[in-house]
C-alpha positions in Angstrom: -10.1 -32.5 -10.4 -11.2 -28.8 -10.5 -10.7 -26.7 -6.9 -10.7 -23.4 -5.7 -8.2 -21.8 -3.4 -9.0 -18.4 -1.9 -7.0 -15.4 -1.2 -7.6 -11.5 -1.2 -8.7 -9.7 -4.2 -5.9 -7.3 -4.7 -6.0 -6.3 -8.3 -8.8 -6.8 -10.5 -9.6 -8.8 -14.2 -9.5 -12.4 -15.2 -6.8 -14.2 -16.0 -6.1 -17.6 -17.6 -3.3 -19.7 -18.8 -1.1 -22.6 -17.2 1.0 -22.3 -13.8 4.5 -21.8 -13.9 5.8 -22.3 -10.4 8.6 -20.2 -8.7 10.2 -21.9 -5.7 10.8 -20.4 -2.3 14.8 -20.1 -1.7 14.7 -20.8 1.8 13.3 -24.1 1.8 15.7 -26.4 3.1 18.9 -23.7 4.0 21.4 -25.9 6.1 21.9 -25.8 9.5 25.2 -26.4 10.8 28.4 -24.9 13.2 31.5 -23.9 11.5 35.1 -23.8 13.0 36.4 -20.5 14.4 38.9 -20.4 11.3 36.0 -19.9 8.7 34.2 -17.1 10.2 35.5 -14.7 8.0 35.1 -17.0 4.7 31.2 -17.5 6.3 31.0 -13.3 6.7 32.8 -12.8 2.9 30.2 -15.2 1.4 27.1 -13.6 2.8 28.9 -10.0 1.8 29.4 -11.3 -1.9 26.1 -12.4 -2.1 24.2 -8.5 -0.7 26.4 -7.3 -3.0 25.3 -9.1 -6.3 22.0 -8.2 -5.0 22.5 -4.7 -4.6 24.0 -4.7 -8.3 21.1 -6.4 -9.3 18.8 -4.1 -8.3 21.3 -1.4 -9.7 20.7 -3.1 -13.1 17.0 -3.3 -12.6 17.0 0.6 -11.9 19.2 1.3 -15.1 17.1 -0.3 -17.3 13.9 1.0 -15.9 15.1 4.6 -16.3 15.5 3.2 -20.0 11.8 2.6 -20.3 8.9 4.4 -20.8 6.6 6.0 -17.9 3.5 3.6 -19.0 6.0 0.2 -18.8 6.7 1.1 -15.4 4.6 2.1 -12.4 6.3 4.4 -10.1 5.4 1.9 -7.0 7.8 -0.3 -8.6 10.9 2.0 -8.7 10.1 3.4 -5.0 9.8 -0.7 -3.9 13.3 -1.2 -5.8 14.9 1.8 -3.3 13.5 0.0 -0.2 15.0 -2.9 -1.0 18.1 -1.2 -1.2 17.5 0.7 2.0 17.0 -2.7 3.8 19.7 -4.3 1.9 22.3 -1.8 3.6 20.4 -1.9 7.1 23.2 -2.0 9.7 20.7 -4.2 11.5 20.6 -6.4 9.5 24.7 -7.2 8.3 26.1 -6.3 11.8 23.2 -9.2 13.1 24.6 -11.4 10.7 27.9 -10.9 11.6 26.4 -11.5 15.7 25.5 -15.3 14.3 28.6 -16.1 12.5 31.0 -14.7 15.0 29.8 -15.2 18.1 27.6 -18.1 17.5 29.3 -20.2 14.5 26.2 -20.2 12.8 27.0 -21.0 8.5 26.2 -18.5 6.7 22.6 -19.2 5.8 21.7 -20.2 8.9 23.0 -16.5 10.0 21.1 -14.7 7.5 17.5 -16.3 8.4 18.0 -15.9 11.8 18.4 -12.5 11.7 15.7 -12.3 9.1 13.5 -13.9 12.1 14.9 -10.8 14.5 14.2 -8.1 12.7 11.0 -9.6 11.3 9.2 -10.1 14.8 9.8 -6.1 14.6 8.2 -5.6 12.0 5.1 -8.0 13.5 4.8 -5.9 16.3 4.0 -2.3 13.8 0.4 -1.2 14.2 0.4 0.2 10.5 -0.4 -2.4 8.3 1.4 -1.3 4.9 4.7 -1.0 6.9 3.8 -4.2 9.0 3.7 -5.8 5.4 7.3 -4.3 4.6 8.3 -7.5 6.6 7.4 -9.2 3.1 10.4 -6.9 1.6 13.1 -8.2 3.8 11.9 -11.7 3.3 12.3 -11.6 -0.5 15.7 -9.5 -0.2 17.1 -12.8 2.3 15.5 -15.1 -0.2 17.7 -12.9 -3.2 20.7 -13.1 -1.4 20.3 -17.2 -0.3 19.9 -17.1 -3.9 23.0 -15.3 -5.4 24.6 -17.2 -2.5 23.9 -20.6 -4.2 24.8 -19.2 -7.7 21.0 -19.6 -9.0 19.4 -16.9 -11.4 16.3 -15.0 -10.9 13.1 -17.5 -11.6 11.6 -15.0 -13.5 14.2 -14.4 -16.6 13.7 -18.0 -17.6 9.9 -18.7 -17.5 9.7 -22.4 -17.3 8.1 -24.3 -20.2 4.8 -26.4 -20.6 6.9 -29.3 -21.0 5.0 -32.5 -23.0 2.0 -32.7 -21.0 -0.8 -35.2 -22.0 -3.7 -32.9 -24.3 -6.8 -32.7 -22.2 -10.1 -31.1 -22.7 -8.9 -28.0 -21.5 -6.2 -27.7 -23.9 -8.5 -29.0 -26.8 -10.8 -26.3 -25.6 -7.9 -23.1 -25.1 -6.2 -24.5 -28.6 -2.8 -25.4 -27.3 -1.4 -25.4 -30.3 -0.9 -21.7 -30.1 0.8 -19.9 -27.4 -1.1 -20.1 -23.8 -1.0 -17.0 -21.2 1.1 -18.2 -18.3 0.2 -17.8 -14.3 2.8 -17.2 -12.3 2.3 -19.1 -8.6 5.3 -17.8 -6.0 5.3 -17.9 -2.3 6.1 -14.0 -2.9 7.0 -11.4 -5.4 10.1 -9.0 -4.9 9.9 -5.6 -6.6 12.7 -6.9 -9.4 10.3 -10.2 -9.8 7.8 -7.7 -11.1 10.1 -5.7 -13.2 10.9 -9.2 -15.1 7.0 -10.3 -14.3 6.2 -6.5 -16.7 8.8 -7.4 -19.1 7.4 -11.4 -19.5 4.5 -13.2 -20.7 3.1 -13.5 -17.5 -0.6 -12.8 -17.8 -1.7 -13.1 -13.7 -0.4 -14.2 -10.6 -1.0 -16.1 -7.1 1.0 -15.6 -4.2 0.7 -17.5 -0.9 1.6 -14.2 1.3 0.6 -10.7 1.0 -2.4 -8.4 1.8 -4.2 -5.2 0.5 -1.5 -3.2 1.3 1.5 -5.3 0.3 3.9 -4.4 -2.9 2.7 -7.4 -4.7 -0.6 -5.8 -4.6 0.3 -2.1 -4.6 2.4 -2.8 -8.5 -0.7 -5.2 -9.5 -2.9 -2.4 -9.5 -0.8 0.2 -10.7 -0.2 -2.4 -14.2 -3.5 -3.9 -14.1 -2.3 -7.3 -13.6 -4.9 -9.8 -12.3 -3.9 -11.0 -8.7 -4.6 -13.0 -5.7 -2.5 -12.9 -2.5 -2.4 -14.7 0.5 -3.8 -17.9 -1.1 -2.2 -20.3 1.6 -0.1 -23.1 0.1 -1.2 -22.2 -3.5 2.4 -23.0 -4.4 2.1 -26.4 -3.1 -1.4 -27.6 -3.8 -0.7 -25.5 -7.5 1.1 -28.3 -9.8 3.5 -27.1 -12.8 1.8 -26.4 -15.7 -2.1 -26.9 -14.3 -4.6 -24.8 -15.7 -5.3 -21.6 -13.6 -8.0 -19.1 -13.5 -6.8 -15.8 -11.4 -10.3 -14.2 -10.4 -8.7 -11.0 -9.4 -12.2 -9.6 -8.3 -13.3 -11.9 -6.3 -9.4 -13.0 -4.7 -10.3 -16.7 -6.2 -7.9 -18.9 -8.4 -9.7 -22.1 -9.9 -7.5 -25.0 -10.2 -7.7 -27.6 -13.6 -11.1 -26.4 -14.1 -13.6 -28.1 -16.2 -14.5 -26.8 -19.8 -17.9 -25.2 -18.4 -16.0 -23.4 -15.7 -13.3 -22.0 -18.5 -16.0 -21.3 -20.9 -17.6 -18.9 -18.4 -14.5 -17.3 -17.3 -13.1 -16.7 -20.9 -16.9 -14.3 -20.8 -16.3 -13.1 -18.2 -12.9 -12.1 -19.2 -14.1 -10.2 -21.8 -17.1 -8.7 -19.9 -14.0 -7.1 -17.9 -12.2 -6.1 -21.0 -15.0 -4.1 -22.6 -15.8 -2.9 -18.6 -12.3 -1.5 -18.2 -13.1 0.2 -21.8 -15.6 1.8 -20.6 -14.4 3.2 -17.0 -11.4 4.1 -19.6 -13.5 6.7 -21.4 -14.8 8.3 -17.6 -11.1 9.9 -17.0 -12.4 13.3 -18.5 -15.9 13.1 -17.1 -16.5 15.5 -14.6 -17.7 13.1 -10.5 -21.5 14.6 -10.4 -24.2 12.7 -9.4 -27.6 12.4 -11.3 -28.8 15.3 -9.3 -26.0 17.5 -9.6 -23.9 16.8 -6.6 -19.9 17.7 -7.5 -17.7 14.9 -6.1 -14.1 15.5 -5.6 -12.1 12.0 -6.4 -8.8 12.9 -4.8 -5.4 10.4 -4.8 -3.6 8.9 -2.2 0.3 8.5 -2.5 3.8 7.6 -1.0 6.7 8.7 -3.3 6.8 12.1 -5.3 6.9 10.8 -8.9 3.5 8.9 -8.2 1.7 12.4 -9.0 2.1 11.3 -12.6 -0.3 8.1 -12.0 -2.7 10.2 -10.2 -3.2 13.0 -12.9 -3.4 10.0 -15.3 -6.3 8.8 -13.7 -8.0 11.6 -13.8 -7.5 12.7 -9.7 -8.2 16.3 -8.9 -5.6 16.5 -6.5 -3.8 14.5 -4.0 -5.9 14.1 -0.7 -3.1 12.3 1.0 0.6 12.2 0.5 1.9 10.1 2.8 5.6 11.9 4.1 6.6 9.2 6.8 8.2 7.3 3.4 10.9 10.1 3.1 12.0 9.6 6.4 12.1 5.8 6.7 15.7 2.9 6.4 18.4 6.3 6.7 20.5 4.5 9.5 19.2 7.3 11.9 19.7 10.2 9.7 16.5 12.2 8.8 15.9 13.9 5.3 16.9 17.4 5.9 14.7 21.0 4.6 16.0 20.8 1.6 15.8 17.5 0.8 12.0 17.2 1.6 11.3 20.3 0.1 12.8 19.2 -3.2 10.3 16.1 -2.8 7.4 17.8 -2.0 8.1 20.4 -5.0 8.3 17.7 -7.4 5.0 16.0 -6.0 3.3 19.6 -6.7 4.8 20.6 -9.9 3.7 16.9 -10.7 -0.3 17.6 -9.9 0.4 20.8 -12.6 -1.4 23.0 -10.6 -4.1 20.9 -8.7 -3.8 20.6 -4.7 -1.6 18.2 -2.7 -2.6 17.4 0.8 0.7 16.6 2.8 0.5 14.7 6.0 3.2 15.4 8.3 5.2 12.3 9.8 3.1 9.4 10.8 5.8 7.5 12.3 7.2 6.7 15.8 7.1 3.7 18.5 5.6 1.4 16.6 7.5 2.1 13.4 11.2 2.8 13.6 13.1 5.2 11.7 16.5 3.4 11.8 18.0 0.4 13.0 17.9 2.0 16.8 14.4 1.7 16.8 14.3 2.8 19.6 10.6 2.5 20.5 10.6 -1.0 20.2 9.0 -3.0 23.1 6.4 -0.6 24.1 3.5 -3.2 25.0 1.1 -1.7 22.9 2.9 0.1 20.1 -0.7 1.1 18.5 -1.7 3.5 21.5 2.1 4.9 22.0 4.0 7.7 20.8 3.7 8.1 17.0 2.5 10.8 14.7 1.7 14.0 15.6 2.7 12.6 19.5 6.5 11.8 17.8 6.2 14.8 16.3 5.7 17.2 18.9 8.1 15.5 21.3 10.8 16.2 18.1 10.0 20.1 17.7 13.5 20.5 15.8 12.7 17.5 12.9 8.8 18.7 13.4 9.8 22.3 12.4 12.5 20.9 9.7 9.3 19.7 7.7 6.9 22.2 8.6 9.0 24.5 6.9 9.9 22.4 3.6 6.4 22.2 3.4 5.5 26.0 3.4 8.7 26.9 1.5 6.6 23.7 -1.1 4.0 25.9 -1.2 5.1 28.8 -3.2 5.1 26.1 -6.3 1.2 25.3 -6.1 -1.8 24.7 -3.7 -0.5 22.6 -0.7 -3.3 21.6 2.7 -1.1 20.7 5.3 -2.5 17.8 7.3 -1.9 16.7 11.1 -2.2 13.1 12.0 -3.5 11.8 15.3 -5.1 15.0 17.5 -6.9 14.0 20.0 -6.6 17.1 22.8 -7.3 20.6 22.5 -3.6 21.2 23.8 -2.2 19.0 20.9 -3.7 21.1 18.4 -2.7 24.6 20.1 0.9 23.3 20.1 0.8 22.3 16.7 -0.7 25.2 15.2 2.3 27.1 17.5 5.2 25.0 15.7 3.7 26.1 12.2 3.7 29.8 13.0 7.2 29.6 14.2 8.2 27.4 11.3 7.2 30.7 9.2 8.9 33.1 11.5 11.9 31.0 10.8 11.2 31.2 7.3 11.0 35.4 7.7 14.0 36.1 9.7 15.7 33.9 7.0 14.2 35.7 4.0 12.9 32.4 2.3 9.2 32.7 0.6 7.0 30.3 1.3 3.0 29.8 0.3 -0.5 29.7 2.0 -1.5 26.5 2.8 -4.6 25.5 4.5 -4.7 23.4 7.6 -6.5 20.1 8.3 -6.6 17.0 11.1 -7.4 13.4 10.3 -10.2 12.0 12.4 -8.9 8.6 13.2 -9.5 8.1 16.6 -13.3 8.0 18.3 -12.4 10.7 21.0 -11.4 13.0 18.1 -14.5 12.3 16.4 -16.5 13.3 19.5 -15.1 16.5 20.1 -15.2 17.9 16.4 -16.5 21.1 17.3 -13.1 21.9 19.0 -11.5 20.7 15.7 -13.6 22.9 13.7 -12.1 26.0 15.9 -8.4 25.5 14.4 -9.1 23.5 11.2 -9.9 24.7 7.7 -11.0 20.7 7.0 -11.1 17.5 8.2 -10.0 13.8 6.7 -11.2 10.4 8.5 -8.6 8.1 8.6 -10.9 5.3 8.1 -8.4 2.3 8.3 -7.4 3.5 11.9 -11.1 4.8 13.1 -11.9 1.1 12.6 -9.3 0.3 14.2 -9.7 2.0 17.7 -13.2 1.5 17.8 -13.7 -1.4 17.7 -10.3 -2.4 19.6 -9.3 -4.7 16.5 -5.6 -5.3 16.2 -4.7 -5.7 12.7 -1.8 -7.6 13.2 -3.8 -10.2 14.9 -4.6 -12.3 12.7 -7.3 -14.6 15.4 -9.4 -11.2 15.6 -8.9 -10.0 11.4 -12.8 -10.8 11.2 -14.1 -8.7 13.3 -12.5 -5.7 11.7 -15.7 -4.3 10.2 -16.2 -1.0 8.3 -19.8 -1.8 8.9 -20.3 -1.8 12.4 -22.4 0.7 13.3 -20.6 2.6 15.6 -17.9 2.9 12.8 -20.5 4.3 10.5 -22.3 6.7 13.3 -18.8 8.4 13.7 -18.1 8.4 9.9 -21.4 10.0 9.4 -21.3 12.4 12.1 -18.1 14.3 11.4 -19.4 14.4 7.8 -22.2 16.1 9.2 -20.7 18.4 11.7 -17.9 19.5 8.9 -21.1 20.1 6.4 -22.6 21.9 9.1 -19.8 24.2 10.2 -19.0 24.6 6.3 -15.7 23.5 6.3 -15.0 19.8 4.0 -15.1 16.2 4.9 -13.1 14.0 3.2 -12.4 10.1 3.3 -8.9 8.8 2.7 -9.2 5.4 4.4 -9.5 2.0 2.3 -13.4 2.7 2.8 -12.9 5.5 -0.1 -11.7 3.3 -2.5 -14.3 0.7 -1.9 -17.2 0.8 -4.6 -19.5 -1.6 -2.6 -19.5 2.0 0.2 -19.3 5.0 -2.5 -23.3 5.2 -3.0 -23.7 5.1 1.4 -20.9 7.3 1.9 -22.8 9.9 -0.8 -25.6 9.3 1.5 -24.1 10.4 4.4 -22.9 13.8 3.0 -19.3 12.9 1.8 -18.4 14.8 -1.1 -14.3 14.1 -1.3 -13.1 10.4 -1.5 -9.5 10.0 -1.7 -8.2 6.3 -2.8 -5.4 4.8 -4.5 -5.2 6.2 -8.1 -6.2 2.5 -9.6 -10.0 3.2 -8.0 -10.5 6.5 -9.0 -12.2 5.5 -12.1 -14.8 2.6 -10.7 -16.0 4.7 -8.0 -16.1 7.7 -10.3 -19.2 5.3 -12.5 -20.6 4.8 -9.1 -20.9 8.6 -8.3 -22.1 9.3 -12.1 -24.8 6.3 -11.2 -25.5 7.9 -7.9 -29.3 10.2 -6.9 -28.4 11.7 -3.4 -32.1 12.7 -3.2 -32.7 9.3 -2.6 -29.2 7.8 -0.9 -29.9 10.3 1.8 -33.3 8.2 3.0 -31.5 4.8 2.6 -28.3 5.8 4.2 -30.0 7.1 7.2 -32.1 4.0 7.4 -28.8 1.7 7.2 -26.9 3.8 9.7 -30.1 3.1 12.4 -29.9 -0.3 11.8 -28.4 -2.6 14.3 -26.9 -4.5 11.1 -26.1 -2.3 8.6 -24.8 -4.8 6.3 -27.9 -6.9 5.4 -29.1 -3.4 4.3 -26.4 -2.5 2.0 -27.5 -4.1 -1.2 -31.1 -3.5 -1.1 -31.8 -1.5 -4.5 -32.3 2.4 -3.8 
């Protein structure tokens, strides 16, 4: 019987083959006490089993510094070194050790109930790609329960389609020659995508995951066809059913009918020939039909993915997010030279095009280390993180300030400050980065120009932009939090996710009134929120005046064709319309 299960569209394309299913490792981990006697044995076993892990991933490293730049995405490598940061957490072995020794908790049974500990941390982080790190430490637990219990990865083996009865689906696929194979999983670790690249896999489903989540973040960087948080695929999924991954629309079709097939294999191909086209757009210059210029701008987390943004066609980097450099040291903080040796590389790997470095957007709600010492703050969202860490930390703030400057001597770097809200905030800021160059003079060390910007992500910033536009040389709306704080949505709460609403229109009044204010005061507006990367908002953000979108390299391309599509002459009529409408939304789609 043919069914649909729904999930989030994470990576686009059509996929279809038969299921191969990957079990969960902590289903069914025993319970029980032990004797005094065999807590170290319990402590040895748990050890034994991080450390295959950690060689694993060792392995996984070694062979994918054997293989080419377009076989791996640099996501994937940067995923592989936070599972090994969380895989020598202090938090989590010395917690272990907490269960075994003092409660006589088996080994297993210590493991996942630390796991529960320090996930509940994670919960409580208003930042939803690192409240989706929680994912990672799930699937390292999961790898060590399995090297624990002696059993392989699921991925090296894939499992076959094993004598199933012919049915008009197969007559339909021909499965007498080799069928593409869905993977369904409850999750993906990083090293099941290294093995998932190096397979036959053609798609995958996964129970968990969002938007932000590593499953999704590698899908789009190989173009695999995805859908995540599909709850209870992997039980309602059988072995071997036929599965269509609608990575568009976040939809996978279960044992559909030969109709439904028959439309998806077109479809498939409509996508093919689609992504040959959007292919052919890298070297096309973003101007609209009347001549606009568009800048399409990156957005990344680790210095080596500059490479995946110039391959896409990116004419800079509108947001590098630093906070990843500082994040799972135990405590210890990437010193000057370290971070200036990352931001170099991040430059020199733009080849000459601007990179716009955010300082630290971390604190309170996401801990450095395993003090985390903000922890328990009743509302972590509205407490001391970003620029509000940062200035109550001169010496670390000052320690990247000037690793950013010294950066700048190897290309064009904007420096941009996350989270102003008061005029004394920025007047202290500004403060630090003239006495992070003083420090560089007195020192003799060169360092660049760079030009100085604030995110507008919170609605009292957004009202006051003419005190912005004093001290900054441009602006960035932080779309993903503007949401956030206007319309008092937590994203971590999952009974209030639906009313989390780009389209509300006191979202879009903000959105269009700093672009409007920046245009006005001639200083640029750009958009690094997901609402950049979203085609379905590139002709209304045109409308409004935006003229620099920055978006995860993957998207570049597809809202490139919508800007090449685009007549601002006429968006500006229709956007204005939409934005005095008390329900944008039912506007949206009307033709222009």
């Amino acid at each position: 019987m043919t069914f649909a299960i729904h999930g989030l569209p994470v990576a686009r394309g059509i996929a279809i083959g038969r299921a191969v299913l990957v079990a969960s490792s902590r289903l069914d981990v025993a319970h029980y006490f032990i004797e005094p006697t065999q807590v170290a044995a319990e402590i040895n076993r748990v050890r034994d089993g991080r450390d295959a892990v950690i060689a694993e991933i060792h392995r996984l490293q070694t062979s994918i510094g054997q293989m080419g730049p377009k076989d791996t995405p640099h996501e994937l490598a940067a995923l592989l070194e936070v599972h090994l940061m969380l895989l020598q957490d202090e938090q989590l072995t010395q917690g272990v050790k907490h269960w075994i020794k003092d409660r006589l908790y088996n080994a297993e049974w210590a493991l996942t109930s630390q796991l529960e500990v320090v996930g509940r941390q994670f919960d409580e982080m208003e930042d939803e790609y690192l409240r989706e790190r929680k994912s990672d430490l799930e699937q390292i637990t999961e790898r060590i329960l399995r090297a624990m219990r002696g059993i392989s990865s699921p991925l090296i083996q894939p499992l076959g389609r094993g004598g199933r009865k012919a049915s008009q689906q197969d007559l339909l696929l021909d499965d007498t020659v080799d069928v593409p194979l869905i993977l369904v999983a409850h999750d993906l670790s990083p090293a099941d995508m290294l093995q998932f690249k190096q397979s036959i896999f053609a798609g995958f489903i996964t129970d968990v995951g969002g938007k932000t989540s590593h499953t999704a973040i590698v899908a789009r960087s190989l173009d695999i066809p995805a859908v995540v948080g599909a709850r209870l695929s992997s039980q309602l999924i059988r072995q071997d059913d036929w599965v269509i991954v609608d990575g568009d629309a976040g939809v996978a079709v279960i044992d559909p009918s030969p109709i439904i097939l028959a439309e998806y294999g077109f479809k498939q191909r409509q996508g093919e020939l689609a992504r040959g086209r959007l292919a052919r757009l890298r070297h096309t210059p973003a101007v609209t039909l009347d001549g606009q210029k568009v800048e399409l701008l990156a957005n990344i987390e680790m210095p080596d993915d500059a490479a995946a943004a110039v391959q896409a066609g990116a004419m800079g980097v509108g947001l590098f997010r630093s906070e990843f450099l500082f994040m799972g040291r135990h405590g210890k903080l990437p010193n000057e030279e370290e971070q200036y040796q990352a931001y170099r590389r991040a430059i020199e790997g733009m080849q000459g095009l601007p990179v716009t470095i955010r300082t630290v957007d971390i604190g309170a709600d996401k801990p450095l280390d395993d003090t985390a010492r903000d922890i328990g703050h009743l509302n972590p969202a509205l407490g001391l993180r970003a620029i509000r860490w940062s200035l109550s930390e001169p010496a670390m703030f000052l320690t990247q300030l000037r690793a950013i400057l010294r950066a700048a001597v190897h290309g064009p770097v904007h420096l941009l400050i996350p989270m102003l809200v008061h005029a004394s905030e920025i007047r202290q800021t500004m403060s630090l980065i003239d006495h992070a160059r003083v420090q560089l003079d007195n020192r003799g060390v060169s360092y660049g120009h760079v030009k100085i910007g604030a995110m507008i992500e919170i609605p009292a910033a957004a009202l006051t932009l003419k005190v912005f536009l004093k001290y900054f040389d441009f602006l960035s709306i932080g779309t993903n939090d503007l949401i956030q704080y206007t319309l008092a949505i937590d994203r971590a709460d999952e009974s209030v996710a639906h009313l989390y609403d780009p389209l509300h229109p006191a979202v879009l009044r903000l959105v269009a009134s700093t672009i409007e204010e920046g245009r006005l005061q001639g200083k640029t507006v750009s958009v690094c929120g997901e609402m950049a990367g979203d085609i379905s908002l590139t002709k209304l953000l045109l409308g409004f005046g935006l003229r620099s979108f920055s978006m995860h390299p993957a998207q570049i391309l597809a809202v490139k064709q919508e800007v090449l599509r685009a007549d601002t002459s006429k968006l500006t009529p229709w956007a204005q319309a939409i934005l005095a409408d008390d329900e944008p939304a039912r506007r949206l789609n009307q033709r222009v």
